[in-house]
FIKE-360462 format. One record per atom (N, C-alpha, C): residue number from 1; atom name; x, y, z. Coordinates in pm, 1 decimal. Each point is the difference from the previous one (the first is absolute). Example, Ala and Ser with C-alpha at 12.3 -4.5 7.8 and 13.67 -1.06 7.14 Angstrom:
nr|atom|X|Y|Z
1|N|1319.0|-569.0|780.0 .
1|CA|-89.0|119.0|0.0 .
1|C|90.0|120.0|0.0 .
2|N|-35.0|105.0|-72.0 .
2|CA|82.0|119.0|6.0 .
2|C|-77.0|109.0|73.0 .
END
This chain:
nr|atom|X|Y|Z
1|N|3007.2|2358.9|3439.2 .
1|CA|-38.0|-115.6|-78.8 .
1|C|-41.2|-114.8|92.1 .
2|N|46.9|-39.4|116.0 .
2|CA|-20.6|-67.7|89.7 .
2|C|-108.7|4.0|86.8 .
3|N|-45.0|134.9|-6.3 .
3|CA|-141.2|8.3|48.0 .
3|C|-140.5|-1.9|-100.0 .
4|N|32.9|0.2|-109.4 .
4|CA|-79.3|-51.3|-120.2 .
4|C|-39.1|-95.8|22.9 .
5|N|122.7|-100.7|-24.3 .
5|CA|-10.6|-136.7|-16.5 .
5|C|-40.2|-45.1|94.8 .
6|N|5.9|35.6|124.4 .
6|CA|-53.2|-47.2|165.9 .
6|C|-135.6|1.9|-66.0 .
7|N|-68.4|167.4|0.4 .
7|CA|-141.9|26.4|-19.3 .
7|C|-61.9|-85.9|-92.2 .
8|N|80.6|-37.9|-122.9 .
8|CA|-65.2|-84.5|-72.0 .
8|C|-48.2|-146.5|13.5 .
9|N|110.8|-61.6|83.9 .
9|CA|-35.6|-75.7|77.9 .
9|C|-102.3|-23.7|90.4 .
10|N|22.1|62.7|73.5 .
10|CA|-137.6|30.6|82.2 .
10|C|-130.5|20.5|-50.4 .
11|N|0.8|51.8|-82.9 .
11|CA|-138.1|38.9|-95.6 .
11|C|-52.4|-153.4|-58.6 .
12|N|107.6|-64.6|-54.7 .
12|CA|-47.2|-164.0|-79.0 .
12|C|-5.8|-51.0|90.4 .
13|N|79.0|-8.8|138.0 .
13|CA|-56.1|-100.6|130.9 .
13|C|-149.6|12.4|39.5 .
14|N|-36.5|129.7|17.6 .
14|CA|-143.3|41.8|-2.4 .
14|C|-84.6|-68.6|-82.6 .
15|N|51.4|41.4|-96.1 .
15|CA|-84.0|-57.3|-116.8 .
15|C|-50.6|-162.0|49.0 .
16|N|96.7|-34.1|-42.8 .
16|CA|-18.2|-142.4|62.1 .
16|C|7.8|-63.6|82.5 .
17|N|-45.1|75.4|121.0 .
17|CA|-19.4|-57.2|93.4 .
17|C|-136.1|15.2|31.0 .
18|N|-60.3|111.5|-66.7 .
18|CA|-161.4|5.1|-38.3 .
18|C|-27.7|-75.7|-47.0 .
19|N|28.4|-67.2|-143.7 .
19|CA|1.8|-117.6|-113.3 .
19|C|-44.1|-97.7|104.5 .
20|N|82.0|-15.5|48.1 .
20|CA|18.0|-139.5|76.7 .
20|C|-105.8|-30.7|105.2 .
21|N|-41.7|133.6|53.7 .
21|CA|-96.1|-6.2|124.0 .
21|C|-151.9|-53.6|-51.5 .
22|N|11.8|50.7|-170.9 .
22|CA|-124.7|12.5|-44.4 .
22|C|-7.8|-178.6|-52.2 .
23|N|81.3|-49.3|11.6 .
23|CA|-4.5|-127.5|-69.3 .
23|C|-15.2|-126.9|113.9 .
24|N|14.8|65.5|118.5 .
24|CA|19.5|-64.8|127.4 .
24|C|-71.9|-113.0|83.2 .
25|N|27.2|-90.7|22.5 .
25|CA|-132.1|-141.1|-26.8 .
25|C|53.2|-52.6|140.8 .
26|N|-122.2|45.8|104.6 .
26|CA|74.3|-47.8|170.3 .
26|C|-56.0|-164.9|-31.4 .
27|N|85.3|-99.9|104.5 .
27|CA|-49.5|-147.3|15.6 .
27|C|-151.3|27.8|102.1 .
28|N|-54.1|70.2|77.2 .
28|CA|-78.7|26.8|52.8 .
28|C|-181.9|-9.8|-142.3 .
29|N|71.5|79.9|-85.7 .
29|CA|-118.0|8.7|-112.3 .
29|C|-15.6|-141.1|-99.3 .
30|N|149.2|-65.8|26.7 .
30|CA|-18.4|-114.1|-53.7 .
30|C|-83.2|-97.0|47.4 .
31|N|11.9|12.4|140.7 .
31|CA|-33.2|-131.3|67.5 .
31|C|-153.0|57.7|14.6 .
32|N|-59.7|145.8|-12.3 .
32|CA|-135.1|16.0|26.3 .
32|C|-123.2|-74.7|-135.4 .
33|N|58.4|18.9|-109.6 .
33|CA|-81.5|-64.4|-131.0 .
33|C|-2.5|-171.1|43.3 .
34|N|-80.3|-62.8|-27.5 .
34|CA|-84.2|-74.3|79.9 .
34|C|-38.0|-107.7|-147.2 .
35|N|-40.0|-105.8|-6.0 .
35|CA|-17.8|-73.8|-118.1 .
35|C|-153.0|39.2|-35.6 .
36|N|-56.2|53.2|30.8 .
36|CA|-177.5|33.0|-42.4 .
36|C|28.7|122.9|-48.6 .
37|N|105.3|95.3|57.7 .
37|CA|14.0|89.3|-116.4 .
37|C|84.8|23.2|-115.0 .
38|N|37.4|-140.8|-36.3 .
38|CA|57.8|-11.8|-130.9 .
38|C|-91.0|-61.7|-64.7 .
39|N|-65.0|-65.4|91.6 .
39|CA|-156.1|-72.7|-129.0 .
39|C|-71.2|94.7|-54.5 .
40|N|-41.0|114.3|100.2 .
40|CA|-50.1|94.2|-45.6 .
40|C|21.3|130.5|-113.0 .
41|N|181.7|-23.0|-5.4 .
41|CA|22.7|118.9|-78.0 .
41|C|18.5|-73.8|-170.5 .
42|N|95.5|-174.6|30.2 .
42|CA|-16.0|-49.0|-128.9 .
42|C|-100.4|-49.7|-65.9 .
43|N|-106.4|-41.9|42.9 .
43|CA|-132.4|-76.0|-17.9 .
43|C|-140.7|146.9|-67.6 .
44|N|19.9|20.5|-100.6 .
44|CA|-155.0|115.5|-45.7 .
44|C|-80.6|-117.1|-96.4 .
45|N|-69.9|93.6|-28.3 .
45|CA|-140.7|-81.5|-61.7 .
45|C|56.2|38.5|-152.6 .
46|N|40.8|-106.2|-62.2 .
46|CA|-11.1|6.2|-198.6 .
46|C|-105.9|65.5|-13.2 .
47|N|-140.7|-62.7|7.6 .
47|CA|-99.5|77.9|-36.1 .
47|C|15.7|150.3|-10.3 .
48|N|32.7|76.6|76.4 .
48|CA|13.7|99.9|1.5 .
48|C|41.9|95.7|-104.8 .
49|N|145.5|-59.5|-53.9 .
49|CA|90.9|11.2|-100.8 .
49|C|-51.8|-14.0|-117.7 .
50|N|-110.8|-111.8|-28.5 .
50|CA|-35.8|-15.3|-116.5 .
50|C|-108.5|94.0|-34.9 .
51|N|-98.9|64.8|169.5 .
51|CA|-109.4|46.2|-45.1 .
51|C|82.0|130.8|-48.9 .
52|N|140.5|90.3|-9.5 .
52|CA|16.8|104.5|20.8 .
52|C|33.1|2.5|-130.6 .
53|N|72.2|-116.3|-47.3 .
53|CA|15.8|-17.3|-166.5 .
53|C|-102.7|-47.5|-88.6 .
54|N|-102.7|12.7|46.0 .
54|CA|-130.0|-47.2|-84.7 .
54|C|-10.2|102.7|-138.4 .
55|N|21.2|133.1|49.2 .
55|CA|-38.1|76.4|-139.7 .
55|C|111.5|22.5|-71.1 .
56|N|124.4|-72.3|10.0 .
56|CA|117.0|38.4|-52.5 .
56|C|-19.6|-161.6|-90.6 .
57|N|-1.0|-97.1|89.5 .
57|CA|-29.2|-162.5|-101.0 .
57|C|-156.1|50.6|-121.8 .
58|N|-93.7|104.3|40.9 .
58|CA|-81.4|-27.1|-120.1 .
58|C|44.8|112.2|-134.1 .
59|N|118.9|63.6|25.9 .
59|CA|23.3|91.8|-47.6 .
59|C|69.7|-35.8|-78.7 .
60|N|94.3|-64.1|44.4 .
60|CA|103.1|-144.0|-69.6 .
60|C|-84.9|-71.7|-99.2 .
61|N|-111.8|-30.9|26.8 .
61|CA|-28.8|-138.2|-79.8 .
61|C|-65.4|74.1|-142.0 .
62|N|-66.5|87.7|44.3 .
62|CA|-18.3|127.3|-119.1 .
62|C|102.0|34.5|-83.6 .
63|N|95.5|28.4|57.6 .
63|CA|129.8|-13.1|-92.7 .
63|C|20.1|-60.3|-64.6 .
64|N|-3.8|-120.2|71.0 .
64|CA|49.3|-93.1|-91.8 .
64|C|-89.8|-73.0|-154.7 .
65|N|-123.7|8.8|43.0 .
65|CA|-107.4|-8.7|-80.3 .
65|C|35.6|97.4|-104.8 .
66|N|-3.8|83.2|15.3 .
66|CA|39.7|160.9|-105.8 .
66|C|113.4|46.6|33.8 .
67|N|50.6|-48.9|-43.5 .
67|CA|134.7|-4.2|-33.4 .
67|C|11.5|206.1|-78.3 .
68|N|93.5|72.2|56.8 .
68|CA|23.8|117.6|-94.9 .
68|C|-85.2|71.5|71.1 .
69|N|-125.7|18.3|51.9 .
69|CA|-103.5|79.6|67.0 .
69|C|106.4|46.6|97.5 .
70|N|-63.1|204.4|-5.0 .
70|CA|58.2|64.6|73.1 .
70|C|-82.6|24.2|102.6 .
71|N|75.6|114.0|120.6 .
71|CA|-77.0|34.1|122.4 .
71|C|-141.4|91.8|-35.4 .
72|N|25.2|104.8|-117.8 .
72|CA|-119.8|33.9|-38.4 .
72|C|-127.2|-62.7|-74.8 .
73|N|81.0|-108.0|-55.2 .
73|CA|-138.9|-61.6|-58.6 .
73|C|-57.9|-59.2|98.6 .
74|N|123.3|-89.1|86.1 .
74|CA|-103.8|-79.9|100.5 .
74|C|-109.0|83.1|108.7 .
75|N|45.1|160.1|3.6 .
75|CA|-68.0|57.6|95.3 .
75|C|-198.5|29.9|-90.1 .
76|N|46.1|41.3|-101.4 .
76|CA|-106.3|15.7|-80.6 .
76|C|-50.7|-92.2|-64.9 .
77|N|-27.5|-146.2|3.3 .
77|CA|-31.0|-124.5|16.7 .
77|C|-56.2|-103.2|101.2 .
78|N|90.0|52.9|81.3 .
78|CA|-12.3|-154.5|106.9 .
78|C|43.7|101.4|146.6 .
79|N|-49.1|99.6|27.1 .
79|CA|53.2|60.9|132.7 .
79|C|2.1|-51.7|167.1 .
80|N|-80.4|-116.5|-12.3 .
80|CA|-12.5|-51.5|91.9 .
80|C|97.8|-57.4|63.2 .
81|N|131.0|-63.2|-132.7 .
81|CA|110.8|-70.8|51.1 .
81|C|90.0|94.7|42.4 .
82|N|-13.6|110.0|-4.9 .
82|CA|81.3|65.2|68.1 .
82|C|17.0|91.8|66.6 .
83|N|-149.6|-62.5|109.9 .
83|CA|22.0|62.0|199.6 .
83|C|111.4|-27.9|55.9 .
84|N|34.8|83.5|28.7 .
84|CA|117.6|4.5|56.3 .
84|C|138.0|21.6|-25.5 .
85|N|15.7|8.9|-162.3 .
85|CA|100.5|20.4|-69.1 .
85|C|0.3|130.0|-41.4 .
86|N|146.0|58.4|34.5 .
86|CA|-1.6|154.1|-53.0 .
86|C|148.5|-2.9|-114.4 .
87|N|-76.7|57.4|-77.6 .
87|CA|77.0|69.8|-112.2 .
87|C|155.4|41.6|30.6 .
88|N|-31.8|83.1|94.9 .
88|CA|114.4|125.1|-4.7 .
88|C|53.3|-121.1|119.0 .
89|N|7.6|-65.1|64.9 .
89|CA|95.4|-39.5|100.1 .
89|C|101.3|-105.7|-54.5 .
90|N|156.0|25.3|52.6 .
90|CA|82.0|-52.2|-93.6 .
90|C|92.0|-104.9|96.6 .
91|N|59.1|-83.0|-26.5 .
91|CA|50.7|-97.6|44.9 .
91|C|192.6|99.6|39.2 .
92|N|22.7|-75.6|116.9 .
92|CA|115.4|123.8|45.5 .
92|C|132.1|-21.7|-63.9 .
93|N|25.6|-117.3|-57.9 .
93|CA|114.5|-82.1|-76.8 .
93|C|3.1|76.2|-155.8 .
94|N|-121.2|19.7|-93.8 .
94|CA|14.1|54.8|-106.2 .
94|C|35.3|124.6|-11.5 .
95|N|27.5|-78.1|-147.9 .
95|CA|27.9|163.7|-82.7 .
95|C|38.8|0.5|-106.4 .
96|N|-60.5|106.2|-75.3 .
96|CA|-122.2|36.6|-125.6 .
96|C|88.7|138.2|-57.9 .
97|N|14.0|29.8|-73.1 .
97|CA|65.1|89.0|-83.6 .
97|C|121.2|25.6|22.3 .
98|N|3.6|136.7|13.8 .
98|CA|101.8|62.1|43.8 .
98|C|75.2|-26.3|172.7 .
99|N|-101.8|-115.7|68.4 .
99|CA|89.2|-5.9|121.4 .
99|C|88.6|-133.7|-2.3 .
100|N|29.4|-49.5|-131.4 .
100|CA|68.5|-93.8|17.9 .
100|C|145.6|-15.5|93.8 .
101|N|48.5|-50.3|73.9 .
101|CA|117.7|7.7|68.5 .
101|C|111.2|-87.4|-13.4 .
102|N|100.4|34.2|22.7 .
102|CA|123.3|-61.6|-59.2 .
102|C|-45.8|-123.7|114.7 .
103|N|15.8|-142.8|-45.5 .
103|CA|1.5|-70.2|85.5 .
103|C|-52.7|-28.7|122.4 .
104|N|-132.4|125.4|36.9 .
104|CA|-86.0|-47.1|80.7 .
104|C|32.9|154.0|105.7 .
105|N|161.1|15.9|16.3 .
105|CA|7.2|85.2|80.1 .
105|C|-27.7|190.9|-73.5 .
106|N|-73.2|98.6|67.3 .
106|CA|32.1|120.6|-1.5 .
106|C|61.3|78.8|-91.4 .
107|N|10.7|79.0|-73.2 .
107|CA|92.9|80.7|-102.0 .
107|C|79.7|48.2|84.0 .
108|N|-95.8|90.6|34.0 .
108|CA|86.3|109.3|113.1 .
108|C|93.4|-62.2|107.8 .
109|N|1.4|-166.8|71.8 .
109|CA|103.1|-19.9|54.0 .
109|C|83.6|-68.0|-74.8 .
110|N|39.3|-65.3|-122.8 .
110|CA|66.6|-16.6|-124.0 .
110|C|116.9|98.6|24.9 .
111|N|-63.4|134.8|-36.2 .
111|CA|56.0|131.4|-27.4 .
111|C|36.8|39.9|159.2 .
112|N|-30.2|40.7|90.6 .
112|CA|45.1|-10.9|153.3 .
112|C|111.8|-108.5|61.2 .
113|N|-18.2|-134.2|-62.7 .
113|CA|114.6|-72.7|98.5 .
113|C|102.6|13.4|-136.5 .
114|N|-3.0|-72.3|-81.4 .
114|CA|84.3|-16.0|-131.8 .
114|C|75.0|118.2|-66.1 .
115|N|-96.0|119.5|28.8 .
115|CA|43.0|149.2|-97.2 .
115|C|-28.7|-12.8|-161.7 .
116|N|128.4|28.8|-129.7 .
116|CA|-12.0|3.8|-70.1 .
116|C|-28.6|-159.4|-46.9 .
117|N|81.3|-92.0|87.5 .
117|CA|-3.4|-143.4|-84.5 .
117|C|-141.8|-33.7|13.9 .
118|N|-98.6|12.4|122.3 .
118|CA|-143.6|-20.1|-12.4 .
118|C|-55.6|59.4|-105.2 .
119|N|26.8|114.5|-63.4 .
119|CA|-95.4|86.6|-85.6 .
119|C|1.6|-69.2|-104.1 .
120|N|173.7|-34.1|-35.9 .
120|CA|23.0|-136.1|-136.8 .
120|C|-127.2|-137.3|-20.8 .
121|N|25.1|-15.4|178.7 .
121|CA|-90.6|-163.5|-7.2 .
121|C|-98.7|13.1|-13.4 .
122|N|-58.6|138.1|25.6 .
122|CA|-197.6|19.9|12.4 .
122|C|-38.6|68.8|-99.3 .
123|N|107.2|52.4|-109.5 .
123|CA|-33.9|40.9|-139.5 .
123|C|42.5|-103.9|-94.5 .
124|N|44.2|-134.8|3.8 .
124|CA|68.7|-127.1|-71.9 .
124|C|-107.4|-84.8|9.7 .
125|N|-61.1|0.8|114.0 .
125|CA|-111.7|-154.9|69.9 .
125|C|-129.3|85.9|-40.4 .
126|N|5.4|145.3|-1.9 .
126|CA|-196.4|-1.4|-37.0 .
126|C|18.0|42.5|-114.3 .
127|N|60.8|-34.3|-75.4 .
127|CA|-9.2|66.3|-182.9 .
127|C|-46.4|112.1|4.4 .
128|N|142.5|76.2|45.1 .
128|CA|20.5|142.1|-30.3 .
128|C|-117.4|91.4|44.1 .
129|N|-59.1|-69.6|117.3 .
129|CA|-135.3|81.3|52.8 .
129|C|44.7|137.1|72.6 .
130|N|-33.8|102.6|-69.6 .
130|CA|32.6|141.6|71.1 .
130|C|-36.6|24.8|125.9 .
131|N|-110.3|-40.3|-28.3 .
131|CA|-77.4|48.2|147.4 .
131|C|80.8|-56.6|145.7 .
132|N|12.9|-158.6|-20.8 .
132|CA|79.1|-72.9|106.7 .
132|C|162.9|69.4|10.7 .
133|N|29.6|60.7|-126.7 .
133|CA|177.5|50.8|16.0 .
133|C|-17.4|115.2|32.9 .
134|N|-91.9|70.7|-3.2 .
134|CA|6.5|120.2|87.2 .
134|C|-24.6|-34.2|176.1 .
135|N|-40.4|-60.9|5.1 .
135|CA|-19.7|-32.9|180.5 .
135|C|122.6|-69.5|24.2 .
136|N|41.0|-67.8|-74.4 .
136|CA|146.5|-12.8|43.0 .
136|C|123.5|88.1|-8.9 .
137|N|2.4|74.1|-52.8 .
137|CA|21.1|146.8|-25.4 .
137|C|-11.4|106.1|143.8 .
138|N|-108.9|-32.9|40.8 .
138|CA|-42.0|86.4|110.5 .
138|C|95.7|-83.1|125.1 .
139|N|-70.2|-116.4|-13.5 .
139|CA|92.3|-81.8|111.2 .
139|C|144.0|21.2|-2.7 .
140|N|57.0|-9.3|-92.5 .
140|CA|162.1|15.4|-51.9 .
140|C|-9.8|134.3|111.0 .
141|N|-60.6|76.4|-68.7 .
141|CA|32.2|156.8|54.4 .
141|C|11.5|23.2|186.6 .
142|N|-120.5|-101.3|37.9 .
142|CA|-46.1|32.7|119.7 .
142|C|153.7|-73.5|76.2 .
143|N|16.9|-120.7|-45.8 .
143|CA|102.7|-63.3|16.2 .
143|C|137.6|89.1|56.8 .
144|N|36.4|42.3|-120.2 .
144|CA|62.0|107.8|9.4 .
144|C|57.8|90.7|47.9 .
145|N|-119.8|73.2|58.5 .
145|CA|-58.4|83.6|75.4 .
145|C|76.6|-1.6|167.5 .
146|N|-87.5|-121.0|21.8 .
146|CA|31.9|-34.8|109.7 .
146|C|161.9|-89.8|52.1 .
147|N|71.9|-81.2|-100.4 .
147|CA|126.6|15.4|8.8 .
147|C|106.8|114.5|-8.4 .
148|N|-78.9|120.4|-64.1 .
148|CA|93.4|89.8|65.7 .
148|C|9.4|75.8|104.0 .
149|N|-118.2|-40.7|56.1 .
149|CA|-47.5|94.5|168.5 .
149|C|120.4|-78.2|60.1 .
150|N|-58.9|-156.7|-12.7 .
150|CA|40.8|-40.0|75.2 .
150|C|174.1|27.5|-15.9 .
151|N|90.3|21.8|-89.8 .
151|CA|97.3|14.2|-49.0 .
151|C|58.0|99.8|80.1 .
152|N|-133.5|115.0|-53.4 .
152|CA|37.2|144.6|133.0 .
152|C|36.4|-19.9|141.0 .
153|N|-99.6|-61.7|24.4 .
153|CA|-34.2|-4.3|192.8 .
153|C|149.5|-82.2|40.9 .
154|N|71.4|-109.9|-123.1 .
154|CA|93.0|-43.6|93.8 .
154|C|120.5|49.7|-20.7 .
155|N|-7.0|81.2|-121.0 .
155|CA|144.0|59.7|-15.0 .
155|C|-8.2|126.4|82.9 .
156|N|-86.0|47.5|102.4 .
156|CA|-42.6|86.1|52.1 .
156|C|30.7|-4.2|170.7 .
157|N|-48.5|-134.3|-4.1 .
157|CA|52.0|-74.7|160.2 .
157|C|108.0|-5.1|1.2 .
158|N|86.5|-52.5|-127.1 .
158|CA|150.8|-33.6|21.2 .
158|C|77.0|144.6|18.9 .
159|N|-99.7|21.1|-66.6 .
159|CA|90.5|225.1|0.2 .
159|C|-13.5|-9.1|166.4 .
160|N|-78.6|1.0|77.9 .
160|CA|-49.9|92.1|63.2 .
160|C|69.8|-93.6|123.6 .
161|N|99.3|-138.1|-15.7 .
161|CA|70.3|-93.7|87.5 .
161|C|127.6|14.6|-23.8 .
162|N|-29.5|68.4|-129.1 .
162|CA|197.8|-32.3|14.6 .
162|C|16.4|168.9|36.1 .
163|N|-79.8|120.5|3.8 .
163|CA|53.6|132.0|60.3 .
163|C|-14.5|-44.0|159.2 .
164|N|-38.8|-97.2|39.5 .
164|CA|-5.1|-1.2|177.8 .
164|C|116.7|-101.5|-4.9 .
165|N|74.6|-10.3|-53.0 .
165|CA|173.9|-77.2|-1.8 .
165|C|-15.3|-127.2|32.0 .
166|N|-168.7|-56.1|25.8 .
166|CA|29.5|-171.5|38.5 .
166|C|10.6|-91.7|-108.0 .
167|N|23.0|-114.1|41.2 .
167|CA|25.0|-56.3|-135.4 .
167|C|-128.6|-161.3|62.4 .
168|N|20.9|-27.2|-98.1 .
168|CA|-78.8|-160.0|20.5 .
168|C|24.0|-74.4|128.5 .
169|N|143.2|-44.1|-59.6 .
169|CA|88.0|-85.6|145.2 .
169|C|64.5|84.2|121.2 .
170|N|-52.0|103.5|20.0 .
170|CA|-14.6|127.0|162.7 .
170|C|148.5|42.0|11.7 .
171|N|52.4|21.3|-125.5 .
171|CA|133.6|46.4|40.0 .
171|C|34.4|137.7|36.5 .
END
């Protein structure tokens, strides 16, 4: 058991001691950035910004004019306003039918960290949406799954420490 817990140790020191390397900010790189290259990185051209939203502001104002007009009428009408706009491309925050999510987060990790009490909260919060309680379902399962490996592997170590007669405290 003592060499588990060593190894495990060792393994999260690793861990984070990678973490840490990757986050690593020498005074050398500080002192190299220079005041012309902060003008340069905060300072862009508006113009720019506005020319890139040009067909999204005339697309808008169409809207708003016609009020209720859909993407197909406007395509078979007025196609011009919408170079550059695609149909099928979807914004990464939504969601439209069946992917509604309990609170923003995942079914399947609902059902993975929580177990059965997630499956409660993600079949209570999306009005009884099947589709979302089965992925939490799965998650529950996967969940599961893997607490009992892990369950195995240590009631397995402890087997396999206490037939070599040591104990924790090296008696």
């Amino acid at each position: 058991m003592k060499q588990i817990i060593l190894k495990s140790f060792c393994i999260f020191f690793a861990v984070m001691m990678m973490t840490m390397q990757t986050f690593a900010y020498s005074i050398s790189t500080a002192n190299a950035i220079t005041q012309s290259d902060i003008q340069t990185i905060t300072q862009f051209d508006d113009s720019e910004v506005y020319t890139a939203f040009e067909g999204v502001s005339a697309l808008d104002q169409y809207l708003t004019v016609n009020n209720g007009t859909t993407y197909s009428e406007i395509s078979r009408e007025n196609s011009s306003i919408l170079n550059g706009v695609s149909a099928t491309t979807s914004l990464p925050l939504t969601t439209t039918g069946t992917d509604e999510t309990a609170f923003g987060i995942p079914s399947f990790l609902w059902g993975c960290v929580l177990g059965w009490v997630g499956m409660l909260i993600v079949y209570l919060v999306t009005d009884n949406n099947k589709a979302q309680t089965k992925k939490a379902l799965y998650g529950c399962l996967v969940g599961t799954a893997v607490e009992v490996v892990l369950y195995v592997v240590l009631f397995a170590a402890t087997a396999a420490t206490a037939s070599t007669g040591t104990s924790y405290y090296g008696y």
